[in-house]
C-alpha positions, 0 to 999 in steps of 0.5 A, a space after each residue: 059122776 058116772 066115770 068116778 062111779 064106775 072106777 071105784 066099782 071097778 076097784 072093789 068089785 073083783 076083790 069082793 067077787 075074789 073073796 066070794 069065790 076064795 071064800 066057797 072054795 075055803 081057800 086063801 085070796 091073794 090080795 096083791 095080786 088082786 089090788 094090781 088086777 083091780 087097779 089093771 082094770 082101771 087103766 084099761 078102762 081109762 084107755 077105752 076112755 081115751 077111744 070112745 071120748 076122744 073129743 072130750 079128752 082133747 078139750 081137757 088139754 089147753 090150746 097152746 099143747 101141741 098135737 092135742 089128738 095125738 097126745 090123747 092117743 099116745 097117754 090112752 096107750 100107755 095106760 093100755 100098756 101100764 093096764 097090761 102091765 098090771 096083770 103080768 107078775 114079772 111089770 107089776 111093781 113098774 106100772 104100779 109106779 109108771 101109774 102113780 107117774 100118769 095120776 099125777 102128771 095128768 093132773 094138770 088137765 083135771 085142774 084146766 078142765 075144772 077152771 075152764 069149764 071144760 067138761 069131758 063127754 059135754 059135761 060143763 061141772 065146772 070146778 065139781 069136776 075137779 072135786 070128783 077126780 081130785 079125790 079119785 086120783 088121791 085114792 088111787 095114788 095111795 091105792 097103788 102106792 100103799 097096797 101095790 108097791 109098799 105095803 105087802 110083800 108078794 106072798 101076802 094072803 088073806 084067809 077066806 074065812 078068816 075075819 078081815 080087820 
């Protein structure tokens, strides 16, 4: 439950440390932009993932996937690639959209890895597993959809001092 943990913390924290710092310069926050460099954070985190646990990972596919390692590789790098995107103004929209793609193609192996007991890093959850990362890539789905591709338009702001509702 520490990945979820930290995924989600990963996710509000810059926004909250943003609004603290908008707030002591009396300044608006620019809360798209900080939702792409949030959900940028998570991906790049994703990819380090796929470098430091890539054992596990590989346990998350079923046998029959050809080149398991290099599968592991090659979806580690595109979500290093969708995590860059995601900082720069011009790929926004794309890798927020290339990302929902990842979140719900690699669901799959979320549900492999909860029926078969292969927990990623030498965990054994079992289905807890899928319980744990079903919800987190429903949240960030609708995070990237809701927030990042439909719901605010470029110019959105947030008035530091202004109440949030």
């Amino acid at each position: 439950m520490v990945t979820p943990t930290i995924i989600l913390l990963q996710l509000f924290s810059p926004f909250g440390l943003a609004f603290v710092y908008s707030n002591s310069r009396n300044n608006s926050l620019n809360f798209k932009k900080y939702a792409y460099w949030r959900l940028g954070i998570a991906f790049i985190f994703f990819f380090v993932g796929h470098l430091v646990k890539t054992e596990g990972m590989v346990e998350m596919l079923p046998s029959w996937v050809p080149f398991r390692l290099a599968t592991v590789y090659l979806t580690g790098l595109i979500e290093l690639l969708i995590g860059v995107a995601l900082f720069m103004p011009k790929y926004q929209i794309l890798a927020a959209r290339l990302a929902i793609v990842i979140f719900v193609g690699f669901f799959p192996a979320n549900i492999y890895t909860a029926l078969n007991g292969t927990g990623l890093g030498g965990h054994q959850w079992g289905p807890i597993y899928l319980l744990a990362r079903g919800p987190l890539q429903i949240i960030l789905i609708v995070r990237a959809y809701f927030i990042c591709i439909k719901g605010y338009n470029n110019s959105m702001q947030l008035n530091a001092k202004a109440p949030i509702d």
